[in-house]
DRENDO-1510 file (C-alpha; in Angstrom, 1 decimal, always signed):
<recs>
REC; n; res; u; v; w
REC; 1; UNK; -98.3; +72.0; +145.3 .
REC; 2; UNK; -98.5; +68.8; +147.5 .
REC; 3; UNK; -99.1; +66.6; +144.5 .
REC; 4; UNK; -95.7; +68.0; +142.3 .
REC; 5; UNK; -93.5; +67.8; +145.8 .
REC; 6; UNK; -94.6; +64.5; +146.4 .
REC; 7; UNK; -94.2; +63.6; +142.3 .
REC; 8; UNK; -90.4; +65.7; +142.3 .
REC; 9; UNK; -89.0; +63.5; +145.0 .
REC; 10; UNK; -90.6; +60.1; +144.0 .
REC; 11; UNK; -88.9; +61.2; +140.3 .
REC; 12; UNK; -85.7; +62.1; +142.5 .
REC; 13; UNK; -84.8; +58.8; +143.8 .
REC; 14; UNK; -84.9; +56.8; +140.7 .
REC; 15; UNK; -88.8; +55.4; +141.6 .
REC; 16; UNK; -88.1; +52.8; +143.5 .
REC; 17; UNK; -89.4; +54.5; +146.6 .
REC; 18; UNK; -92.7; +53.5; +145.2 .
REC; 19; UNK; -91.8; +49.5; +145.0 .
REC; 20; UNK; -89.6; +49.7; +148.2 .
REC; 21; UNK; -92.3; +47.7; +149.8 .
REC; 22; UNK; -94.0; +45.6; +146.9 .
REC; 23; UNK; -93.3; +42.5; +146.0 .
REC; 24; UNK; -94.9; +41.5; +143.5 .
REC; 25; UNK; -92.0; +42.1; +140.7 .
REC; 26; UNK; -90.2; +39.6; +142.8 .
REC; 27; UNK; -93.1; +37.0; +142.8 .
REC; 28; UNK; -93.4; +37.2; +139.1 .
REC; 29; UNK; -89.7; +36.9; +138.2 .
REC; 30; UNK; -89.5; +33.7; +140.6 .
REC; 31; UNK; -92.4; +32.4; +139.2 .
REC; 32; UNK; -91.3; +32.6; +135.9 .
REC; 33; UNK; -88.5; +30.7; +137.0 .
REC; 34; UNK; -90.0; +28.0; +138.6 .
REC; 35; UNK; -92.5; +27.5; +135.5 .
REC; 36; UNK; -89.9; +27.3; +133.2 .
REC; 37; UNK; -87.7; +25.0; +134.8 .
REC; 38; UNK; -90.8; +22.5; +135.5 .
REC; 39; UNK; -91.9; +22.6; +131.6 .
REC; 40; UNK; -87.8; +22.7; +130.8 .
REC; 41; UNK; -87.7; +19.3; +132.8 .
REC; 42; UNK; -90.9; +18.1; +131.9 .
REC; 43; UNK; -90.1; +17.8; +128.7 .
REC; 44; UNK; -86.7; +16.7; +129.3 .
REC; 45; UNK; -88.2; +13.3; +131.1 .
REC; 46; UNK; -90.8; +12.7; +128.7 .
REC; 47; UNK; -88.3; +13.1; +125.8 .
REC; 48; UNK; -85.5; +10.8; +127.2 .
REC; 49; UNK; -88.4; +8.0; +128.2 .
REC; 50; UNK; -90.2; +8.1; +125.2 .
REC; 51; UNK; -86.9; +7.6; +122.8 .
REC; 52; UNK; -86.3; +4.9; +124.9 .
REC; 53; UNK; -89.4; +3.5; +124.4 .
REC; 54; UNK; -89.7; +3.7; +120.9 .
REC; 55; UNK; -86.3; +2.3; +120.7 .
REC; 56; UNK; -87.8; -0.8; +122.6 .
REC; 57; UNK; -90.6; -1.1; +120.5 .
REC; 58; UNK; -89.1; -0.6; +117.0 .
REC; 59; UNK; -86.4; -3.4; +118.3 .
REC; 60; UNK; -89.1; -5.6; +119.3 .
REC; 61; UNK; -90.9; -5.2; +115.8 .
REC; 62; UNK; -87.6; -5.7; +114.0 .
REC; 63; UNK; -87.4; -9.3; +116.1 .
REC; 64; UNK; -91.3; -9.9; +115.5 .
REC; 65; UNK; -90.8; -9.5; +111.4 .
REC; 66; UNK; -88.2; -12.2; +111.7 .
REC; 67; UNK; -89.9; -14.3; +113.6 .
REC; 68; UNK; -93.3; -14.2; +110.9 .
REC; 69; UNK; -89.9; -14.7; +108.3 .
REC; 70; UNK; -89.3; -18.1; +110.1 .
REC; 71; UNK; -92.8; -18.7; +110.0 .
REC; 72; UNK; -93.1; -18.7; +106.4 .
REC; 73; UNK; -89.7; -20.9; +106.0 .
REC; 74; UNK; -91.1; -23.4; +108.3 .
REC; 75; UNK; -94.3; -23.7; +106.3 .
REC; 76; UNK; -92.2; -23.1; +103.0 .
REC; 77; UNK; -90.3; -26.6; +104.2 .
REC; 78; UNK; -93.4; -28.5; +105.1 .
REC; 79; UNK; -94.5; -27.5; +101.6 .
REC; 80; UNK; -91.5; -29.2; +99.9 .
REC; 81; UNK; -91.5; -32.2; +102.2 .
REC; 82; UNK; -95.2; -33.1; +102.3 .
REC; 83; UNK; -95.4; -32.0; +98.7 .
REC; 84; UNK; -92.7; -32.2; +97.0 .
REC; 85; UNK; -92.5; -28.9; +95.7 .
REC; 86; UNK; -89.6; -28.4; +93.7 .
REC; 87; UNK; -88.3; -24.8; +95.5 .
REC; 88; UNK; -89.4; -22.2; +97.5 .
REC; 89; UNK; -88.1; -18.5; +98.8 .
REC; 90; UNK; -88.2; -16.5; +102.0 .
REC; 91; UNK; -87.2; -13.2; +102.7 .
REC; 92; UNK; -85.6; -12.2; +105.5 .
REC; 93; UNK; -85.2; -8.7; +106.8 .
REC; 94; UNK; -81.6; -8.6; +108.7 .
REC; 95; UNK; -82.0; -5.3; +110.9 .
REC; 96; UNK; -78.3; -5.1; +112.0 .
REC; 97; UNK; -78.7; -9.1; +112.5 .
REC; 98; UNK; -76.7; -11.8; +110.8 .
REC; 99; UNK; -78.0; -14.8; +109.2 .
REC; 100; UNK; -75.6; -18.2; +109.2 .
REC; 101; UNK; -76.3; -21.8; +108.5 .
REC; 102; UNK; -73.8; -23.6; +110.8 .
REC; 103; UNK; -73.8; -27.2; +111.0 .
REC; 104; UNK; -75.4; -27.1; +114.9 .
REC; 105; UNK; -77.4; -30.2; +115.4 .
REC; 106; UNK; -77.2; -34.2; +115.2 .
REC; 107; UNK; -80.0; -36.4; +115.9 .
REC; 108; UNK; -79.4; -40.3; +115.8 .
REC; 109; UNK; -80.9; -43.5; +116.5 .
REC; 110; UNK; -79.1; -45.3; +119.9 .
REC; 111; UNK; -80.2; -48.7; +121.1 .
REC; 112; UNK; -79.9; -49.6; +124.7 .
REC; 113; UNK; -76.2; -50.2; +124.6 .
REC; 114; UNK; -75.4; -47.1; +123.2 .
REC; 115; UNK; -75.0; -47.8; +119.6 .
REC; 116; UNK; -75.7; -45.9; +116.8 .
REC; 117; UNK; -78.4; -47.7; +114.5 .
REC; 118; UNK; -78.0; -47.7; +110.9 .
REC; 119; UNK; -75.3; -45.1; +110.9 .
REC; 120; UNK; -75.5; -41.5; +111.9 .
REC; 121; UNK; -78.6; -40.0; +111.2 .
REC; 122; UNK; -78.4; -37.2; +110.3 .
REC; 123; UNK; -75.7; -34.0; +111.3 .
REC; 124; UNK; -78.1; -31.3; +110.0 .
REC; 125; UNK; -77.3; -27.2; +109.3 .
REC; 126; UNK; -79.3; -24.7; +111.0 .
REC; 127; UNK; -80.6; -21.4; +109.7 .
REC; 128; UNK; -79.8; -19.1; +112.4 .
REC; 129; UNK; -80.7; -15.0; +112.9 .
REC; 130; UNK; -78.8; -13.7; +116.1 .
REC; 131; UNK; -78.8; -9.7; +117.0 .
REC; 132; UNK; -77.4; -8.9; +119.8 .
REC; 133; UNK; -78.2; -11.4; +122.7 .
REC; 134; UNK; -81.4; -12.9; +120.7 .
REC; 135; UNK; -81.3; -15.9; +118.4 .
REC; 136; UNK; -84.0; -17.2; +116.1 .
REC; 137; UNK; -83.3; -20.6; +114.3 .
REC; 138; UNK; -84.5; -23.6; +112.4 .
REC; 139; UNK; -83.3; -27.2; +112.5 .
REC; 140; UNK; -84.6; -30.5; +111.9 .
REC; 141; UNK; -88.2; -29.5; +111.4 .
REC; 142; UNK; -88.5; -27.2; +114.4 .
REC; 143; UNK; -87.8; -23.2; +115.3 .
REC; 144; UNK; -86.5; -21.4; +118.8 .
REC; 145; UNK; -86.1; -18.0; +119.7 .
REC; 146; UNK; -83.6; -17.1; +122.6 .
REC; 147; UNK; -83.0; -14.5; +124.5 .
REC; 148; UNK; -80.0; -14.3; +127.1 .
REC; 149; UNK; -79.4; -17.8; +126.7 .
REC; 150; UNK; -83.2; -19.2; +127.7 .
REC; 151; UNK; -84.0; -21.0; +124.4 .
REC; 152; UNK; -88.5; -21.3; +123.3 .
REC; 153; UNK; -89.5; -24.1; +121.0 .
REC; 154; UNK; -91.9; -21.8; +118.5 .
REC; 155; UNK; -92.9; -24.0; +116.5 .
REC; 156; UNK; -92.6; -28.2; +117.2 .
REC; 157; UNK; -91.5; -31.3; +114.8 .
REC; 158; UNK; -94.1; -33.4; +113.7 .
REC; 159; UNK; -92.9; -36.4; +115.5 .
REC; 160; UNK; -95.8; -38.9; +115.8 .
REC; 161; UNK; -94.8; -42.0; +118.1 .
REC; 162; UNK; -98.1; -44.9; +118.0 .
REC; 163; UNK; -99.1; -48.7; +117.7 .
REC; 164; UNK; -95.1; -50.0; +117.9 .
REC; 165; UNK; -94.1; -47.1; +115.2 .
REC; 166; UNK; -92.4; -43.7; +115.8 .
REC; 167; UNK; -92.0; -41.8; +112.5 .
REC; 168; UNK; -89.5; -39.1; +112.4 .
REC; 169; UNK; -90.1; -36.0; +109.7 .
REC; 170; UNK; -87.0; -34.1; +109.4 .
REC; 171; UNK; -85.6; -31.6; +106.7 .
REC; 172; UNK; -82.0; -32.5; +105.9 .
REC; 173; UNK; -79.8; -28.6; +104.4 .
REC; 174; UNK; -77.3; -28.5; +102.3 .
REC; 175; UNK; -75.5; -25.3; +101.7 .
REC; 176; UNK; -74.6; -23.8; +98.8 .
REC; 177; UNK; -73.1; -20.6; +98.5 .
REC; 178; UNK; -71.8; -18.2; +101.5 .
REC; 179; UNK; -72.7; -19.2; +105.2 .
REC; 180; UNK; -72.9; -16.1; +106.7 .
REC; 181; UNK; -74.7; -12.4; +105.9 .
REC; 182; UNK; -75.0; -10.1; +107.8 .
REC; 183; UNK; -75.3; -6.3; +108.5 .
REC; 184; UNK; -78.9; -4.4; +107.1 .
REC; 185; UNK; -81.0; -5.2; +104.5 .
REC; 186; UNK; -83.3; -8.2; +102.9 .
REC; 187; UNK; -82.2; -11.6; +102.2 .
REC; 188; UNK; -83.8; -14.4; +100.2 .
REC; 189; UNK; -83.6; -17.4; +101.3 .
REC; 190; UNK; -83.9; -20.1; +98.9 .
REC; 191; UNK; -84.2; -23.9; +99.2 .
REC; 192; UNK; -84.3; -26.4; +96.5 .
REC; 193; UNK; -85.3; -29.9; +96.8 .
REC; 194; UNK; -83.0; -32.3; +95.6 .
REC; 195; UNK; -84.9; -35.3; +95.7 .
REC; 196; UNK; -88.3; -36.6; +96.2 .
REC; 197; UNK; -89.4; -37.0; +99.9 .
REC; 198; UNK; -88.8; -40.4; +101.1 .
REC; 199; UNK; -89.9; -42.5; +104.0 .
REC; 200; UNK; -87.7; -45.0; +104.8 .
REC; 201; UNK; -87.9; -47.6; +108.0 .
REC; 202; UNK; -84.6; -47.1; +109.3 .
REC; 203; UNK; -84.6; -49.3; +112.6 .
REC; 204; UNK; -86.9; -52.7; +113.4 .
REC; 205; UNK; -86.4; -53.5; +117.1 .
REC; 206; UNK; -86.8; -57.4; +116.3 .
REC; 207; UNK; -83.7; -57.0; +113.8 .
REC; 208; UNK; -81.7; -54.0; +115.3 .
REC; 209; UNK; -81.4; -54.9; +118.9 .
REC; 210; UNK; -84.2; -53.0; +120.1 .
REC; 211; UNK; -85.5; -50.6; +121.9 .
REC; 212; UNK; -84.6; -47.8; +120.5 .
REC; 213; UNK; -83.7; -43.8; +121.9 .
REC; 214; UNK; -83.4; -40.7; +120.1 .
REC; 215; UNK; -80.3; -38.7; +120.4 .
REC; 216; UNK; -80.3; -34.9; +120.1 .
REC; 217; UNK; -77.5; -32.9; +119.7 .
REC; 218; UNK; -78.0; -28.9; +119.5 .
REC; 219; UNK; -77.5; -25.7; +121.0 .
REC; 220; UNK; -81.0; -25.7; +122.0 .
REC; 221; UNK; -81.1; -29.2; +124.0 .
REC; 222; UNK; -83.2; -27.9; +126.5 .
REC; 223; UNK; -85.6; -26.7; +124.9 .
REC; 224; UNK; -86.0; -30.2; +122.8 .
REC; 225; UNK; -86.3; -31.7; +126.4 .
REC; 226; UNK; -89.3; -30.0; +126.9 .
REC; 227; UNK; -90.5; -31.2; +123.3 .
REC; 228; UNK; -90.0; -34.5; +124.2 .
REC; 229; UNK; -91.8; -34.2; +128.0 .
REC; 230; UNK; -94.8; -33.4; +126.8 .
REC; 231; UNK; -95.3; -35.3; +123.2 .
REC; 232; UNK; -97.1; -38.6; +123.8 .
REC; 233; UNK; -94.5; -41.7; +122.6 .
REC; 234; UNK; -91.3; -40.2; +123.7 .
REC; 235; UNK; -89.9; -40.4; +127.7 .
REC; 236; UNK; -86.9; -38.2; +128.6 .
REC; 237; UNK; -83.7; -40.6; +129.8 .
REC; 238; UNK; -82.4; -38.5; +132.5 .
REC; 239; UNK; -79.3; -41.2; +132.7 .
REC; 240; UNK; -78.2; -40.0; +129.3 .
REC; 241; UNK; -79.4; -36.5; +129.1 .
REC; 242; UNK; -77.0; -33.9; +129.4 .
REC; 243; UNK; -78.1; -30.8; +128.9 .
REC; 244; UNK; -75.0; -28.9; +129.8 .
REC; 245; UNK; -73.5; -31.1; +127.1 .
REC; 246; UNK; -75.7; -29.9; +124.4 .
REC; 247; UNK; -77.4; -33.2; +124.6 .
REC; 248; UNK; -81.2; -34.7; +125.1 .
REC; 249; UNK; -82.1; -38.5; +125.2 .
REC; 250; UNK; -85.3; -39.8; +124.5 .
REC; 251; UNK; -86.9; -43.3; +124.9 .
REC; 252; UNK; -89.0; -44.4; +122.2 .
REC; 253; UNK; -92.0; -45.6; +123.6 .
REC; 254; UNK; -93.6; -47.5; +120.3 .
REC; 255; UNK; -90.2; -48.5; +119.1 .
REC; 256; UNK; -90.9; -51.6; +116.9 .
REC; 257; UNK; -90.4; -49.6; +114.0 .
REC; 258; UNK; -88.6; -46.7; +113.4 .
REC; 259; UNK; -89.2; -44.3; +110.0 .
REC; 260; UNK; -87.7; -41.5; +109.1 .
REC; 261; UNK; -89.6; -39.0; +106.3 .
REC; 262; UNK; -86.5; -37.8; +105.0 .
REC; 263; UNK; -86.7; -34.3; +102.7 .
REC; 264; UNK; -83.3; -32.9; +101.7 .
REC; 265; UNK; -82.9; -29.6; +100.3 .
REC; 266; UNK; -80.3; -27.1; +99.1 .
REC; 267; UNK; -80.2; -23.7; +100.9 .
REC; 268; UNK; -78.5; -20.5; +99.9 .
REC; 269; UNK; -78.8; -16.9; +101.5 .
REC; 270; UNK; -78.9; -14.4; +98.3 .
REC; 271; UNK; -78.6; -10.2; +98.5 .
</recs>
């Protein structure tokens, strides 16, 4: 009879007589709680840092392919100035970027009084990739990549400066055909040669009023600067560099004779 009263009044008040001082269904509920908003926001944070960096890395692999593209139309151009090779292709993969080749850059022979010898030598096109705040591009036998304004010489000119003679290989592009693509997509780049390789002696110091500088022009003056500091024959002229300018003056150190291996080329950007 104890055991039914005790039953009859626990039934009586709903049963929660018999949790009125447990608990535990407390602790669990909470816990719950806490778990769930730990893995809700664990996940949360891993998600929102790991799109961001795969982002990162897919835009840095987007920039790398490019760069290896502007590999492959450096060597292409070596190919068809050492060798003459008749034409030659590169593909580019634009990624959002837009490829242009703008006449950027001017490089001349100056004698000490500031002349010009033998004329302007060239005023060359570049081939130029820019996405975003980076910029990849090609002119007169060399390549940069930028970023934020900071320009890299990747790959370096074959000037060669000894015994009184500083030879000059540069490319010379002539555009055919739009100047600008741009949004996603591949596109070929195509040179043609249009005439034999040729070194010519442009300058002879006994003759031209010698010595002789090197004059560059181009949106990437700085980074020529640096070209020129450390390649043996050539001796930055601080009077006549200025680099906010756009412009880079070199001595030549074995100026007796200047040559200039001069390859000229069509260029068209083709879908």
């Amino acid at each position: 009879m104890t055991d039914r009263r005790r039953s009859t009044v626990s039934v009586g008040d709903g049963g929660f007589a018999a949790f009125a001082d447990d608990a535990r269904g407390v602790s669990n509920v909470v816990g719950y709680v806490l778990v769930f908003s730990l893995v809700t926001v664990t996940i949360g944070t891993v998600f929102a840092v790991g799109i961001t960096g795969l982002e990162d890395r897919q835009e840095a692999e987007r920039v790398a392919n490019v760069e290896r593209a502007f590999d492959v139309f450096d060597d292409n151009l070596r190919d068809v100035q050492r060798y003459g090779d008749p034409s030659r292709s590169t593909e580019i993969r634009l990624s959002g970027g837009t490829l242009s080749v703008p006449k950027t850059t001017s490089v001349e022979l100056i004698n000490d009084s500031g002349g010009v010898v033998g004329g302007p030598l060239y005023s060359n096109r570049s081939l130029t990739y820019t996405n975003d705040d980076t910029t990849i591009a090609y002119e007169s036998g060399a390549w940069f990549r930028s970023d934020g304004g900071g320009a890299v010489m990747r790959s370096e000119p074959r000037f060669v400066a000894a015994d009184n003679r500083t030879t000059l290989p540069i490319v010379r592009m002539y555009l055919r055909g739009p100047e600008t693509v741009d949004r996603d997509g591949t596109v070929q780049v195509a040179v043609e040669r249009r005439a034999k390789p040729n070194l010519e002696k442009i300058a002879d110091a006994a003759a031209d009023d010698g010595p002789f500088d090197l004059r560059v022009r181009s949106p990437h003056a700085a980074a020529w600067r640096r070209y020129f500091d450390r390649t043996d024959g050539f001796t930055v002229n601080e009077t006549r560099t200025d680099i906010t300018n756009s412009t880079v003056v070199a001595d030549l150190d074995h100026s007796d004779e200047v040559f200039v291996a001069d390859a000229a080329v069509d260029i068209q950007l083709q879908r």
